[in-house]
DRENDO-1510 file (C-alpha; in Angstrom, 1 decimal, always signed):
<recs>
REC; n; res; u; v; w
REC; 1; UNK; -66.0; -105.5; +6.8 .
REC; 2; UNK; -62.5; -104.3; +6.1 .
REC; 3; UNK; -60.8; -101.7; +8.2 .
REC; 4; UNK; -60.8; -99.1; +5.4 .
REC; 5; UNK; -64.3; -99.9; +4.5 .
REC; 6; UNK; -65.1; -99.2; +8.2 .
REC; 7; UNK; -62.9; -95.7; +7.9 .
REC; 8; UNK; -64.5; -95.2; +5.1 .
REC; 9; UNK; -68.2; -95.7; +6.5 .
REC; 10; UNK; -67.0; -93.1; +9.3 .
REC; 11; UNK; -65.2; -90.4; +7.2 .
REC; 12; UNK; -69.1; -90.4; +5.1 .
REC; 13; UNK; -70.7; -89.7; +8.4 .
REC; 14; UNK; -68.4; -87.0; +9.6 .
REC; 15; UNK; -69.6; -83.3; +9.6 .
REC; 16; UNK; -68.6; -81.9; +6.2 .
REC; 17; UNK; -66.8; -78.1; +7.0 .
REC; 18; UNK; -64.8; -79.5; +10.4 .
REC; 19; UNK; -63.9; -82.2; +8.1 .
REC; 20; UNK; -62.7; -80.1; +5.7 .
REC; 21; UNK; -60.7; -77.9; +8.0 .
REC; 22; UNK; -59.0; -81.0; +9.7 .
REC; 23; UNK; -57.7; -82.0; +6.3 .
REC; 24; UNK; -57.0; -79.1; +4.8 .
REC; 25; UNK; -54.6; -78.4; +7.9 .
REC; 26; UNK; -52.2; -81.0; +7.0 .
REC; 27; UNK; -52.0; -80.2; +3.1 .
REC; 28; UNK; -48.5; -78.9; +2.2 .
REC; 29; UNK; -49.5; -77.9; -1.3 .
REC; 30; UNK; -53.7; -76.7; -2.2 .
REC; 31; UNK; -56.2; -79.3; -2.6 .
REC; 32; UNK; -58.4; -80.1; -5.0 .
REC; 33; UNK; -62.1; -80.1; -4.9 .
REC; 34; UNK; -62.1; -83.6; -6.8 .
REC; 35; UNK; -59.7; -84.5; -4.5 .
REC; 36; UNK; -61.5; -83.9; -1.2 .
REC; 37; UNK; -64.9; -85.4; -2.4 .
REC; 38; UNK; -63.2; -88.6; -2.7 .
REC; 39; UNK; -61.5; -88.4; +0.6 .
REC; 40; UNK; -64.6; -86.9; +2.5 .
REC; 41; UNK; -67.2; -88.8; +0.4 .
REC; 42; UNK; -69.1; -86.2; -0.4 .
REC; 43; UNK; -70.7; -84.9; -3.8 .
REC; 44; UNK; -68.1; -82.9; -5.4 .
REC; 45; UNK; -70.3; -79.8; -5.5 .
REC; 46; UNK; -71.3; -80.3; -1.6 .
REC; 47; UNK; -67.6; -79.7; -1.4 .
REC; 48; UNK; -67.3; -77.0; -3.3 .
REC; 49; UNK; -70.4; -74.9; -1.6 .
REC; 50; UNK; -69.0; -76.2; +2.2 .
REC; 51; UNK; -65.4; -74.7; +1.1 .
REC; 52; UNK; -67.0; -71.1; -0.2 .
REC; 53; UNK; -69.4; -71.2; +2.8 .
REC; 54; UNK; -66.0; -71.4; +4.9 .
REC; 55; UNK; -63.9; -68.8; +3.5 .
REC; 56; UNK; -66.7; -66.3; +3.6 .
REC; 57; UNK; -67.2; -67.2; +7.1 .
REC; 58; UNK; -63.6; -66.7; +8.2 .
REC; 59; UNK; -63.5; -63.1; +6.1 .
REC; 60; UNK; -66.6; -62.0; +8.4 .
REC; 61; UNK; -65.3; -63.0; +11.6 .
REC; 62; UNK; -61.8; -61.3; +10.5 .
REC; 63; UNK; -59.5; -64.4; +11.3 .
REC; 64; UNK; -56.0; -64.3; +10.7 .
REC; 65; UNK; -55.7; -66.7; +8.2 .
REC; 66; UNK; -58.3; -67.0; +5.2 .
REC; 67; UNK; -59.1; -70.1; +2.8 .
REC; 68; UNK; -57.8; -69.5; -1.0 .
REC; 69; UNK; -58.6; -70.6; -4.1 .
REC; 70; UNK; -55.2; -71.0; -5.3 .
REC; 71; UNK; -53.9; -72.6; -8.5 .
REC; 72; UNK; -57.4; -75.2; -8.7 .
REC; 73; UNK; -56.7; -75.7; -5.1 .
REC; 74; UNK; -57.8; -74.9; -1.6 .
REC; 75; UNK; -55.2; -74.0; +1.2 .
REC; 76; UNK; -55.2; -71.9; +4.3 .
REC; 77; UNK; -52.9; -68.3; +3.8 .
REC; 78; UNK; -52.2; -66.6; +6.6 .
REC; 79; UNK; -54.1; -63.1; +5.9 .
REC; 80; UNK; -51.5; -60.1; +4.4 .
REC; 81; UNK; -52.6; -58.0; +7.2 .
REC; 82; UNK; -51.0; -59.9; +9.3 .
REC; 83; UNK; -47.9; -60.4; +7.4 .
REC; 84; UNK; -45.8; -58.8; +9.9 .
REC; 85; UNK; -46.4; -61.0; +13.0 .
REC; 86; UNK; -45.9; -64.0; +10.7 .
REC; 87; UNK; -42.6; -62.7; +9.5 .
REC; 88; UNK; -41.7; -61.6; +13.4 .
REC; 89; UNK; -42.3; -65.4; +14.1 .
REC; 90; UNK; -40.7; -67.1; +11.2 .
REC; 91; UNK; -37.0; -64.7; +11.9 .
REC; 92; UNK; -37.3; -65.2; +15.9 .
REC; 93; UNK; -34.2; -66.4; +16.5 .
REC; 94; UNK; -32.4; -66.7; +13.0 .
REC; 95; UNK; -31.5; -63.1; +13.2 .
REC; 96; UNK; -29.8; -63.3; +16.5 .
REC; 97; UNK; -26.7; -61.1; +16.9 .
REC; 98; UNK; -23.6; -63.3; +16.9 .
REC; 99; UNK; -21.7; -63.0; +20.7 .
REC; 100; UNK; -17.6; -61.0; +20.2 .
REC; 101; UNK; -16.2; -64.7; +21.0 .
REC; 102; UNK; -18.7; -66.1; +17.2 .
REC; 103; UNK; -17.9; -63.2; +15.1 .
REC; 104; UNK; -14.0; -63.6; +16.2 .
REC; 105; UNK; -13.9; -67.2; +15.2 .
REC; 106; UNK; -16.0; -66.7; +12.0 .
REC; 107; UNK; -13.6; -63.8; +11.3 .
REC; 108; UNK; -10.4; -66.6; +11.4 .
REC; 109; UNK; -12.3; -69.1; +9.2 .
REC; 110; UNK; -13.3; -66.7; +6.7 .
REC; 111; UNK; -10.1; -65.3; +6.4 .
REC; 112; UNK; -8.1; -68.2; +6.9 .
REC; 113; UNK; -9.6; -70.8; +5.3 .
REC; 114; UNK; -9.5; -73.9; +5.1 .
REC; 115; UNK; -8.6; -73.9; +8.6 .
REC; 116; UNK; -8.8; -76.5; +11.8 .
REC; 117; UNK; -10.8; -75.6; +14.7 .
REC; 118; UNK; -6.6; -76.0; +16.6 .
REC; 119; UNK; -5.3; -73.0; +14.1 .
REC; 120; UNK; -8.4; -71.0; +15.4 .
REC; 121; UNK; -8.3; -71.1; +18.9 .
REC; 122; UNK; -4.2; -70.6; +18.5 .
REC; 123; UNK; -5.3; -67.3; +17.1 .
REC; 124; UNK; -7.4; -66.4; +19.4 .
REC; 125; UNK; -5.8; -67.7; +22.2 .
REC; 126; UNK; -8.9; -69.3; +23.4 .
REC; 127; UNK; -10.6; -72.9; +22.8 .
REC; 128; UNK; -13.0; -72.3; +20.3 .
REC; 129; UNK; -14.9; -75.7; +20.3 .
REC; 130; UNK; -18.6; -74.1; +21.6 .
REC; 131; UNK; -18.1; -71.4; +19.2 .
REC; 132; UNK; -17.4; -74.0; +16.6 .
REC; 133; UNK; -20.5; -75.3; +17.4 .
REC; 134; UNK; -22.7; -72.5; +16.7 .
REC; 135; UNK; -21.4; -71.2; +13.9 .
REC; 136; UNK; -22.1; -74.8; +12.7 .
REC; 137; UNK; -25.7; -75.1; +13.4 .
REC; 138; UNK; -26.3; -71.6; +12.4 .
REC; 139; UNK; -24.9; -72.6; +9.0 .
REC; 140; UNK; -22.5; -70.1; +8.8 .
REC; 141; UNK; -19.4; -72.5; +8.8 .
REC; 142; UNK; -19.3; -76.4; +7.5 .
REC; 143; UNK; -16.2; -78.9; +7.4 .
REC; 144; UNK; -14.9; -79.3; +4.5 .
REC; 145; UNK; -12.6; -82.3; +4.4 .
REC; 146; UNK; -9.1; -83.1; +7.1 .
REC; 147; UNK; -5.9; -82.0; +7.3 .
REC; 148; UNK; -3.2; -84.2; +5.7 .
REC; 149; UNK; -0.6; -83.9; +7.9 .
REC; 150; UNK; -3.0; -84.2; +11.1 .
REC; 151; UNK; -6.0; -85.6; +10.1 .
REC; 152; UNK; -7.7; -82.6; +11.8 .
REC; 153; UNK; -11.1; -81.3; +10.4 .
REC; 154; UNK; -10.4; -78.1; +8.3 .
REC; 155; UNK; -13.4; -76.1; +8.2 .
REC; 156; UNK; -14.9; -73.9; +5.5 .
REC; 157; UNK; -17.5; -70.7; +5.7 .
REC; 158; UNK; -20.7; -71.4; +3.3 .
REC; 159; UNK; -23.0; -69.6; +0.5 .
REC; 160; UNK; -25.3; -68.7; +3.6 .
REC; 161; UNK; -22.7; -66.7; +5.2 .
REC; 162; UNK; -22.3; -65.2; +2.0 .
REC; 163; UNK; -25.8; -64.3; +1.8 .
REC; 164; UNK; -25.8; -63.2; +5.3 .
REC; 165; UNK; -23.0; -61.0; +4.5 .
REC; 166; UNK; -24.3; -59.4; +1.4 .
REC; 167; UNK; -21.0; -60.5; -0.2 .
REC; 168; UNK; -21.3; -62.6; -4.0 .
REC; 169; UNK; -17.5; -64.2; -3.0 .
REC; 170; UNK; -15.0; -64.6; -0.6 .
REC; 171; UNK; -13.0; -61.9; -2.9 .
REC; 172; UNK; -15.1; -59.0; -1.7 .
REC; 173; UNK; -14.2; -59.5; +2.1 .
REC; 174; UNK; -13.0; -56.5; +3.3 .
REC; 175; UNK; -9.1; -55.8; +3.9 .
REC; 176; UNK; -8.3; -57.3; +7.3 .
REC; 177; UNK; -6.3; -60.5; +6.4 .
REC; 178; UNK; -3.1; -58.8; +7.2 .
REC; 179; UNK; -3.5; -58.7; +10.9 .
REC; 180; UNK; -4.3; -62.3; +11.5 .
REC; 181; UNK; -0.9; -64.0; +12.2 .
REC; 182; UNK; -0.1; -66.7; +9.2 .
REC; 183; UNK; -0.3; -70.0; +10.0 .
REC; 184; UNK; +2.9; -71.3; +10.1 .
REC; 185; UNK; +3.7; -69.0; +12.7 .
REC; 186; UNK; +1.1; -70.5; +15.2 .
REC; 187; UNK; +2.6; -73.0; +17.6 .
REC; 188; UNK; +2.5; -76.1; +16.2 .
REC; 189; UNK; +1.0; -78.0; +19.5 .
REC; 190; UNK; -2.2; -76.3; +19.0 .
REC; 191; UNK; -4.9; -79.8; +19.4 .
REC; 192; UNK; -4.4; -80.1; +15.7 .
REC; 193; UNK; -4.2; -84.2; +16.4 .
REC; 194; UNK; -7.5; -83.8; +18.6 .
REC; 195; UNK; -10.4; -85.6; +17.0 .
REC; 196; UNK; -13.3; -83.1; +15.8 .
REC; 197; UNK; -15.8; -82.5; +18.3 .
REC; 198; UNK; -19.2; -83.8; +17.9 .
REC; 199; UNK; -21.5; -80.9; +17.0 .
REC; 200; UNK; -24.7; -82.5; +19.1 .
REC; 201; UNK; -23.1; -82.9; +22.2 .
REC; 202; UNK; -23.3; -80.5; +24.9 .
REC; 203; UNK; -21.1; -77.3; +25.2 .
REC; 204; UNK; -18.4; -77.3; +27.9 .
REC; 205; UNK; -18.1; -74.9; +31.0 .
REC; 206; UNK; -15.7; -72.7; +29.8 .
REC; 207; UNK; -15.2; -69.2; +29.7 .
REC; 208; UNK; -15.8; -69.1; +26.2 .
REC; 209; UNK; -18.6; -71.3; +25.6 .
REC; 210; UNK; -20.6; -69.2; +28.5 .
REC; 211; UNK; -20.5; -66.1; +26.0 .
REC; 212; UNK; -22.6; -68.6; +23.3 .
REC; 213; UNK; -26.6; -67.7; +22.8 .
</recs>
């Protein structure tokens, strides 16, 4: 006997509704009825009747999540009720307020940009590499090609800072360009030959880096 006859011989044997809850928690889109009898072996209206029987059961024991009938598929939903705690979950973390040393540096890119991670810490007087950093995994900054002169990576802000800033283009940033210093009046030994950093690697023990969420 092959090995997926011998799966198959075991799936057959298996209790029908844990069955169809193990399966059903691995579907990214809603299964079929059809589709589960042939992967559970089962009658196609045994299916059907052990998937009713189930959401019913989870409504009556109020569960947070509930089995849907949803477009000639069966999926779990989360139940609205419980909306909030899903949504409280899903934004930990994405929604965290930017430290003074991020929203600085994001301030110089967006105003400045393209720009190399050398001409923003020259602004701020600081090295900016861990800010850098976050600003890049949040996807709030991205490079966006090198330098010609220098080879160093210029760096760009990105549709989700946009987004995040409730701003449909760079044109409706508000007035404050005038106060950053231009760039050819920045010192011109300012790491603008340094490599880029890598983005993985760990953040350094400096002041600034400290400050980073």
């Amino acid at each position: 006997m092959s090995t997926t006859e011998n799966t198959g011989s075991a799936v057959a044997h298996l209790d029908l509704a844990p069955a169809l809850e193990a399966v059903l928690m691995v579907v990214d889109e809603p299964a079929t009825e059809d589709h589960l009898a042939k992967i559970l072996q089962r009658p196609r209206g045994q299916v059907a009747a052990a998937l009713r029987a189930l959401a019913d059961e989870y409504t009556a024991q109020g569960r947070g999540f509930e089995l849907r009938l949803v477009a000639g598929g069966w999926r779990f939903y989360s139940r609205p009720a419980y909306a909030a705690a899903v949504e409280g979950f899903v934004l930990d973390g994405q929604q965290a307020r930017l430290t003074q040393a991020a929203l600085e540096t994001l301030a110089v890119v967006a105003y400045r940009q393209p720009v190399s991670r050398g001409r923003v810490s020259a602004v701020r007087g600081v090295n900016c590499d861990g800010v850098m950093r976050t600003l890049l995994q949040r996807g709030l900054v991205q490079e966006a090609g090198a330098e010609p002169e220098t080879g160093a990576i210029l760096y760009t802000t990105t549709n989700y800072f946009l987004e995040r800033m409730g701003l449909r283009g760079l044109d409706e940033l508000p007035e404050l360009a005038p106060f950053l210093p231009e760039a050819e009046a920045i010192e011109a030994d300012t790491l603008e030959g340094v490599p880029s950093f890598d983005p993985d690697a760990p953040d350094s023990e400096d002041a600034d880096d400290k400050t980073e969420l």
